[in-house]
N, C-alpha and C positions, 0 to 999 in steps of 0.2 A: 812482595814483602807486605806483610798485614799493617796495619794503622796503625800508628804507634809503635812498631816495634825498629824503630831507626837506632838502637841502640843507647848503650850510655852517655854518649857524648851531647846527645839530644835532650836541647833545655828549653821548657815549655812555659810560654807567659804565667805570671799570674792572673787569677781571676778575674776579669774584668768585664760587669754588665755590657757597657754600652759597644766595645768589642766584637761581643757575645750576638749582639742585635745587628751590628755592621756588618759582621759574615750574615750572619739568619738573611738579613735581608736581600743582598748580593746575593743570595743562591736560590732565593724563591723561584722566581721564575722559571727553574729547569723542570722538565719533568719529572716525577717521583723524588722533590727538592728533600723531603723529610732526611733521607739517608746522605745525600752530599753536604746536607748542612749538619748533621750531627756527624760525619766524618773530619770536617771540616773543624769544627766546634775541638773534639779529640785534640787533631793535628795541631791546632793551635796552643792548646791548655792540658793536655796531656790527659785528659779524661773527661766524661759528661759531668758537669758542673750542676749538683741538685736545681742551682737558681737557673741555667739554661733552658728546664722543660718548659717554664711558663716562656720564656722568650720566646721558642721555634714556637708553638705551641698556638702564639699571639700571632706571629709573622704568617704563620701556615693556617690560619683561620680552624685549628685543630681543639680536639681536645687533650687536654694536660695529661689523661689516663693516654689516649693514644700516643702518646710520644715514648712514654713508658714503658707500654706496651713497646713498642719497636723495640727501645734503649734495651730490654730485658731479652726482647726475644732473639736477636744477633749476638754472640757470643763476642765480637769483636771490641764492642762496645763496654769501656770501664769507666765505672761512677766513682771511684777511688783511682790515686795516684797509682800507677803501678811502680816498681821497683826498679831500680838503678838495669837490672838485666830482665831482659821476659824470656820465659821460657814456652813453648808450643809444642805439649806431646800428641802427635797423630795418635787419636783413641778410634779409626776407621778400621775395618773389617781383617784387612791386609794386616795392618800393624797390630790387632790384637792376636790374630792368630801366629805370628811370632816374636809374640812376646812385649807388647806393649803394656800388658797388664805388671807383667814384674820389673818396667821401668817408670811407672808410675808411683809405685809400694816405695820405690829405692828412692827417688827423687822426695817424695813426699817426706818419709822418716826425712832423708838425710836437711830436708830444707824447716824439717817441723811448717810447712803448710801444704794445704792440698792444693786439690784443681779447684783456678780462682781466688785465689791468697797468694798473700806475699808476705815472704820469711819476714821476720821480727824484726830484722835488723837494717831491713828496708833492701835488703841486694837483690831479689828475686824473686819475680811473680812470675807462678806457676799458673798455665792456662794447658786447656784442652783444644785441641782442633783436630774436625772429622774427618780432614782429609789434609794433606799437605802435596799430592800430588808424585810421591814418591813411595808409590806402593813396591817397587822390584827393589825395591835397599829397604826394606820395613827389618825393625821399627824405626821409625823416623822421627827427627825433633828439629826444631828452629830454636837458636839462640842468639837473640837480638837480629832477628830478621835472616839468618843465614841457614840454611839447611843443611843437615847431616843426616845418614843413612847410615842403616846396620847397627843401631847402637844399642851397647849392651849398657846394664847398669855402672859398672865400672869406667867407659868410655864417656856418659854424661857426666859422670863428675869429675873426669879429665877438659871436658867441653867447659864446663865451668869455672873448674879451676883456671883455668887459661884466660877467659872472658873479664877477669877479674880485675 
């Protein structure tokens, strides 16, 4: 299951610096700490918190660009709240060639946001992921951490509707 995708049910603190510095610090000491402490950070507050870069930032003897840098370059990682349900369409090699591209077009109209938005309404943020691990059931999608295979456009918004 990806970070943050535990579902609806999953309620994540409010913002809280000093919190914020409690994990950073507890997690320094591991090795390559940068990614366990911004997992960490996520899992706690339900997303990378702007004011968290200077904390990890400060903890990790880093710069404030490098954190950033990380936060932007994993797709995992969300600087906004994401939406009551997350959705994850494999855009990997397997799933585009059947048919991931016309369950992305579907999802997107029908949710009015793309890859990395979350509908208006706040129920569902749409994300991309390169692989899902389920290429012989392609196209594949995860909704709220649960993976399905073979799904046509008509079928994710049976997946949804039900998730609701």
């Amino acid at each position: 299951m990806a970070e943050g995708d535990q579902g609806p049910a999953r309620q994540f603190s409010a913002w809280d610096p000093t919190r914020a510095e409690t994990i950073a610090t507890s997690l320094a000491k591991l090795p390559g700490a940068c990614l366990p402490i911004l997992h960490a950070l996520q899992e706690e507050f339900g997303d990378i918190h702007k004011d968290a870069i200077p904390i990890v930032a400060e903890v990790l003897n880093l710069s404030r660009a490098e954190i950033v840098g990380v936060v932007n370059f994993y797709h995992d990682f969300r600087q906004e709240p994401a939406g009551q349900h997350v959705v994850r369409v494999c855009r990997g090699e397997a799933c585009q060639s059947m048919g991931s591209d016309a369950l992305v077009e579907h999802l997107t109209t029908s949710l009015s946001a793309g890859i990395g938005e979350t509908s208006a309404d706040g129920a569902v943020s749409l994300a991309a992921a390169y692989c899902l691990g389920n290429c012989a059931l392609s196209p594949a999608l995860m909704v709220d951490g649960k993976l399905h295979g073979r799904v046509t456009p008509e079928r994710a918004t049976r997946l949804l509707a039900s998730s609701k």
